[in-house]
C-alpha positions in Angstrom: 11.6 12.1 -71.7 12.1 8.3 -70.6 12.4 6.4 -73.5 12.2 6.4 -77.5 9.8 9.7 -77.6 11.6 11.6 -80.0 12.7 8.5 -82.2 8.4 7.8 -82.4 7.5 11.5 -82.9 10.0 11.1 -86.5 8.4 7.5 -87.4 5.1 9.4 -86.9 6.2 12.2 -89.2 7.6 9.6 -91.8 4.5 7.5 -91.8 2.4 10.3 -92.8 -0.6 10.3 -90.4 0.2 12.8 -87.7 -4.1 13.8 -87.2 -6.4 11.9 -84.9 -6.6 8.0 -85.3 -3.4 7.2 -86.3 -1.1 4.3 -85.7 0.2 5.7 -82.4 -3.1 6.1 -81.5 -4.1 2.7 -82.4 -1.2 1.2 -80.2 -1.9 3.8 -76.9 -5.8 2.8 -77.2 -4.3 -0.8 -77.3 -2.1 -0.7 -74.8 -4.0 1.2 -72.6 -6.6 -2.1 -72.7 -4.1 -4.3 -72.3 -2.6 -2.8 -68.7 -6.2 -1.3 -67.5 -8.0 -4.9 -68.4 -10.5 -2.1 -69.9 -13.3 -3.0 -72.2 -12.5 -0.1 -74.5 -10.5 3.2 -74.1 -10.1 5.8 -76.6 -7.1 8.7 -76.6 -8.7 12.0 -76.7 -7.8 15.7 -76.6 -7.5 15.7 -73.0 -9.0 14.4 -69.7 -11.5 17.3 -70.0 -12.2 16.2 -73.6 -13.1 12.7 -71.5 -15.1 14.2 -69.1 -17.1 16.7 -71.2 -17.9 13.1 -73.5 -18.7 11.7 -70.4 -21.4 13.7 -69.8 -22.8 13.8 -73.0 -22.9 10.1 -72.7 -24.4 10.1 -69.2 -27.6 11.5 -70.4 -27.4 15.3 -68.7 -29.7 17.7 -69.8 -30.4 21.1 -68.3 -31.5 21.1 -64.9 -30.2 17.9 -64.5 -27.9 17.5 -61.1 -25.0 15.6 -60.4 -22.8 15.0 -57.4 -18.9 15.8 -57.4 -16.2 16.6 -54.2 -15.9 20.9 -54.3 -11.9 19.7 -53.9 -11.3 18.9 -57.9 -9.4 20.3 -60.4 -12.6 22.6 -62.8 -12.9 20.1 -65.1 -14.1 17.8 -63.0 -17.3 20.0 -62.9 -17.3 22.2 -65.6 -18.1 19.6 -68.0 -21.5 18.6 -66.8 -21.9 22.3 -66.3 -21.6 23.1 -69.7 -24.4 20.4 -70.4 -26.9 22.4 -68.3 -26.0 20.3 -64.8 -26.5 21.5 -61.3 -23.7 20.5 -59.2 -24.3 19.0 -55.7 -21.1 19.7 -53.8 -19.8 16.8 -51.3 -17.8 17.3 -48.7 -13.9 15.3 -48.5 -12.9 12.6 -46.1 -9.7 14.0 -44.4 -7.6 10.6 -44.3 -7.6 10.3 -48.3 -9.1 14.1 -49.5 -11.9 12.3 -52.1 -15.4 12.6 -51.4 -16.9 11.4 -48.8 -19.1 8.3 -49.8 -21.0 8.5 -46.7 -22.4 11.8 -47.7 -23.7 11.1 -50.9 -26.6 9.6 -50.2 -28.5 12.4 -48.5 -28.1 14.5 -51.3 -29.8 12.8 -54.0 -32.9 14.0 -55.3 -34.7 12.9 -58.7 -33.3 15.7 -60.3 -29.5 13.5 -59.9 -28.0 11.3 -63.1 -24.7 11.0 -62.0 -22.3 10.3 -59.2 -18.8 12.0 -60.2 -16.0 10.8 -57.9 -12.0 12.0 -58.2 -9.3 9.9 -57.3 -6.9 12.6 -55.4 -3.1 11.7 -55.8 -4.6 8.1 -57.1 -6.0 6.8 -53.4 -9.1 5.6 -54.3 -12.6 6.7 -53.5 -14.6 4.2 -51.4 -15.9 2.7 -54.9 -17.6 -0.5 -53.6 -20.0 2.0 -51.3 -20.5 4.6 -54.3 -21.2 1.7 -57.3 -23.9 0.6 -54.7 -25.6 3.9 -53.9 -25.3 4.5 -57.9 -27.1 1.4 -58.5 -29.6 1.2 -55.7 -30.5 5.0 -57.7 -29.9 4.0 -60.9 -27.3 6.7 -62.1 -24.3 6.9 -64.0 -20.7 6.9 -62.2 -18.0 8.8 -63.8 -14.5 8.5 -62.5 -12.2 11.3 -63.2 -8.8 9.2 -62.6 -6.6 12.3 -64.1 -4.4 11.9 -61.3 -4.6 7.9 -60.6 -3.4 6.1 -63.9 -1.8 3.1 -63.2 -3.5 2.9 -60.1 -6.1 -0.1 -58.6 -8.3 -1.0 -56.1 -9.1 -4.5 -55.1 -7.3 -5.6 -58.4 -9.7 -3.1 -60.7 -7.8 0.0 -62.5 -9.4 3.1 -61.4 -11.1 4.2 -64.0 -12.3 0.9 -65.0 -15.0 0.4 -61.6 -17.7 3.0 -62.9 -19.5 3.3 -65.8 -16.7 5.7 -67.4 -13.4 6.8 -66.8 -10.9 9.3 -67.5 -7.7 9.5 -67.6 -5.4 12.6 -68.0 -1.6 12.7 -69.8 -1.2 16.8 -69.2 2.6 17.3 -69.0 2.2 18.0 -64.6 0.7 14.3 -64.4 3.2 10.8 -64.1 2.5 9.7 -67.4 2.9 12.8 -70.2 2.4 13.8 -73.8 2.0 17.2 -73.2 -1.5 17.1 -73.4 -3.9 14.1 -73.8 -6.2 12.3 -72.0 -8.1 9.0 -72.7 -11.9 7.9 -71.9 -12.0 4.8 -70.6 -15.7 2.4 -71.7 -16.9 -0.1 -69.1 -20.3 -0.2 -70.6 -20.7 -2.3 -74.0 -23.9 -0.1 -75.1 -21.9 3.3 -74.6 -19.0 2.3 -77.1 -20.3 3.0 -80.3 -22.0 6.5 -79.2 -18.5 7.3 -77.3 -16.7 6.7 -80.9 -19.6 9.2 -82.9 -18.9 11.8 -80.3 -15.5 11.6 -80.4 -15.7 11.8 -84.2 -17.3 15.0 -84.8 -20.8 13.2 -84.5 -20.2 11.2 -87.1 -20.5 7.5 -87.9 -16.6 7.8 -89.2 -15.3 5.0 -87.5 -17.6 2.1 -88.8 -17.1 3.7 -92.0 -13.1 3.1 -91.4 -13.8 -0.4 -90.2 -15.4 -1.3 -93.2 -19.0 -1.3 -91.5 -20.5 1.2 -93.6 -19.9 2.0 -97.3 -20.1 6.2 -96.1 -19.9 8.1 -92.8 -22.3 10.7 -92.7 -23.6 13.4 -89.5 -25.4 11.1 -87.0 -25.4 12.7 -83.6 -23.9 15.5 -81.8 -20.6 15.5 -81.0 -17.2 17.3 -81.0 -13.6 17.0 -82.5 -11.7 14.7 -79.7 -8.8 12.8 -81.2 -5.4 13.9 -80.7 -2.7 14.5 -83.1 -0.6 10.8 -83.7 2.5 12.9 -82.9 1.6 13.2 -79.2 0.3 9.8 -79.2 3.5 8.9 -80.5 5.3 10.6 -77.3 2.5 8.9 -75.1 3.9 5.5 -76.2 7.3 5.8 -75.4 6.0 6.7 -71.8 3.5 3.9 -71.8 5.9 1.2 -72.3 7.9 2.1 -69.0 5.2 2.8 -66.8 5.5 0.7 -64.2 9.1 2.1 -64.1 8.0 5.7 -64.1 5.5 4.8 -61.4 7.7 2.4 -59.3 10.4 5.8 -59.6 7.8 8.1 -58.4 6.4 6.1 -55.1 9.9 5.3 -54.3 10.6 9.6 -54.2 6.8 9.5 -52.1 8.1 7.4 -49.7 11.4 8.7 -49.2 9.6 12.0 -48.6 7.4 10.4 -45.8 10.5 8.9 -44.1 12.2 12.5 -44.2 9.4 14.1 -42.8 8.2 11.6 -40.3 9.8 12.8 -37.6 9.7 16.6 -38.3 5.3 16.2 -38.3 5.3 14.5 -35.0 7.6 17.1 -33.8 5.7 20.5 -34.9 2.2 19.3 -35.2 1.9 19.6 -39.4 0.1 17.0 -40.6 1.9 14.4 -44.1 -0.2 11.6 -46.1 -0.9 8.5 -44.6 2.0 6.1 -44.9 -0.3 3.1 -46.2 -1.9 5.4 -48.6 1.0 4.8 -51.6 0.2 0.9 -51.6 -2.6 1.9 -53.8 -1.7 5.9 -55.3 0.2 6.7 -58.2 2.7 8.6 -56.0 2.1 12.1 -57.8 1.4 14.6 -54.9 3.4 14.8 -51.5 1.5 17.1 -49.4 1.8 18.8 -45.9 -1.2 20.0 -44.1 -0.2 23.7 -42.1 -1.8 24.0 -38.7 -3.8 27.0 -40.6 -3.9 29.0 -43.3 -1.3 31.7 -42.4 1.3 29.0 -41.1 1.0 27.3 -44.6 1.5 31.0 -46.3 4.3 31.8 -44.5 5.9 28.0 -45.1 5.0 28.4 -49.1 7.5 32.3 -48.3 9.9 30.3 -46.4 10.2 27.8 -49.1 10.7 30.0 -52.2 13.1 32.2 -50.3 15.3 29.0 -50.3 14.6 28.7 -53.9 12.3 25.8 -53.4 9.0 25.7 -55.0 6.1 24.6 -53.1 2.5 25.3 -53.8 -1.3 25.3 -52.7 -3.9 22.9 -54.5 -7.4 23.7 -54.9 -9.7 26.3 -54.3 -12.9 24.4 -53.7 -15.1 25.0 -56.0 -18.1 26.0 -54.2 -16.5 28.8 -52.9 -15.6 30.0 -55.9 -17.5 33.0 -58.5 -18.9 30.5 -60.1 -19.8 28.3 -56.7 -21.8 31.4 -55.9 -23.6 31.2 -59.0 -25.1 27.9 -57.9 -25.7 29.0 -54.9 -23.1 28.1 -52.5 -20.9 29.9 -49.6 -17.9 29.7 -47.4 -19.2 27.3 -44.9 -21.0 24.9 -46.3 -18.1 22.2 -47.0 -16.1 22.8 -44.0 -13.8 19.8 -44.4 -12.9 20.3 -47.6 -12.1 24.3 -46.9 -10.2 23.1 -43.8 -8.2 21.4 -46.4 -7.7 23.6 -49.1 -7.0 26.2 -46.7 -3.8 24.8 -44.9 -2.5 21.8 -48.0 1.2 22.7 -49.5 2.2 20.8 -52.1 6.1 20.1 -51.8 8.3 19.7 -55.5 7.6 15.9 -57.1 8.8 15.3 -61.0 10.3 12.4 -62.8 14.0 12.8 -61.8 13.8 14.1 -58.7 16.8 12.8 -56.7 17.5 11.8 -53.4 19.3 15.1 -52.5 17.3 17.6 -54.2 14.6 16.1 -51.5 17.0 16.1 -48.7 17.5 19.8 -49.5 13.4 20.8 -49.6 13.1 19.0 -46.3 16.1 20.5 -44.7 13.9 24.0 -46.0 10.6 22.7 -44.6 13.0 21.8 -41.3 14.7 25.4 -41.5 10.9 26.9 -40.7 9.8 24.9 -38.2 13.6 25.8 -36.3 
């Protein structure tokens, strides 16, 4: 906790309206618009919640196809998966680990409705290349920003570039409830569907509004609205972010001073320093010479009672990869990747010490 989190939760409680849509709610959604310059964002379950509504507004239907990076969290893909969606698996660039714009291109086919781009650590994609290809094609371009709130890109929020965006408030991200996430709306005809989905499928929020005199069933949808109680948390983080993130790239770039020296020394490989103008400061990697030198660093590490970990297993070469088709091979830069990334300790309150200690560990292997 950072702020008045506890002290909202109780106002929540006394007001009365702790379900979806509540005044929390009201204020994050607000807020949210404010900071982002978005057009219209609305709180939701998740960022899986925002992503499985993205897809049901993007159109998808079964045997549909749309394009994603194989180095993303599940959700990413699952949620155009569930629709029916083939996914078309696109290799990562290795200087910022999101997919690799020049690649996309080749793999359209007329099958393709959307372009589905992750902002890893909050660098952004290549997003002036992708919203061309995407309009040259005419598809849809969600941006899962789970990991990049608060972060921009020539000005523009990520998030805020595409058609849709989401955004992710999971208790392992900068900015926390627990669990949340929020869609962001960049497209004026996708509001009033996104608010029907979001509502069960129903035309509930006109009817709040005064619009209608009765809500009623009026497309498919699902129930996406958090409880006010954690949008009352999420408020008390919103209103320091730019301290929570100016705290966390300050502990990014101390880490890249610390381990500077030590990468040019023994050959492992650290984010590029110019990189955190733009991220949200939430992952400090090291990239192994292989996979067995990055095993044996994560042993090293826990053995000193620091706890390091691996990221992704692509998702192509996973069970459900090889249901669509796909193999070890097929994406090697993103398996080079995933295969030698370690993920060093970074949390709100993590002090100058405590990071002096996990590099003195990461030192202690090297010798």
């Amino acid at each position: 906790m950072i702020g008045s989190e506890l002290e909202y939760i109780a106002q929540s409680v006394r007001n009365g309206h702790t379900s979806g849509d509540g005044p929390f709610t009201k204020k994050c959604n607000a807020f949210l618009e404010r900071y982002l310059h978005a057009k219209k964002v609305l709180l939701t379950t998740s960022c899986t919640s925002a992503l499985e509504m993205s897809a049901l507004l993007s159109g998808i239907q079964p045997g549909d196809e749309f394009l994603v990076p194989s180095f993303t969290f599940v959700s990413t893909a699952n949620a155009f998966c569930i629709r029916g969606a083939r996914p078309k698996f696109i290799d990562v660039r290795p200087d910022t680990l999101n997919m690799d714009e020049r690649l996309i291109e080749r793999e359209i086919s007329e099958k393709t409705k959307a372009i589905v781009p992750m902002h890893y650590n909050g660098v952004p994609c290549a997003m002036d290349e992708i919203m061309a290809i995407a309009q040259k094609h005419g598809l849809m371009v969600v941006e899962d920003a789970a990991q990049a709130v608060g972060c921009f890109s020539n000005r523009k929020a990520l998030g805020t570039i595409g058609d849709l965006g989401c955004l992710s408030f999971h208790e392992t991200k900068n900015i926390i409830c627990g669990e949340g996430g929020a869609l962001i709306i960049n497209s004026d005809r996708l509001v009033e569907r996104a608010e029907i989905l979001r509502e069960k499928g129903t035309n509930r929020s006109r009817f709040l509004r005064g619009e209608v005199d009765k809500y009623t069933w009026v497309d498919v949808g699902s129930s996406y609205l958090p409880s006010d109680l954690l949008a009352a948390f999420l408020y008390a983080q919103l209103e320091h972010i730019d301290a929570i993130i100016s705290e966390r790239k300050a502990a990014w770039e101390r880490y890249h001073e610390l381990l500077f020296g030590l990468s040019i020394k023994h050959g492992f490989g650290i984010p590029p320093r110019d990189s955190i103008a733009s991220s949200s400061g939430h992952i400090f990697y090291l990239l192994a010479r292989d996979e067995a030198q990055r095993d044996a660093l994560l042993a090293c590490l826990k053995d000193q009672g620091v706890h390091a970990v691996f990221h992704y297993v692509p998702l192509h070469s996973s069970p459900m990869g090889a249901k669509y088709g796909y193999t070890k091979g097929m994406l090697p830069k993103t398996e080079d990747i995933s295969s030698r990334l370690l993920r060093l300790p970074m949390y709100h309150g993590l002090s100058g010490k405590e990071q002096e200690f996990i590099v003195q560990a990461v030192g202690k292997f090297f010798g």
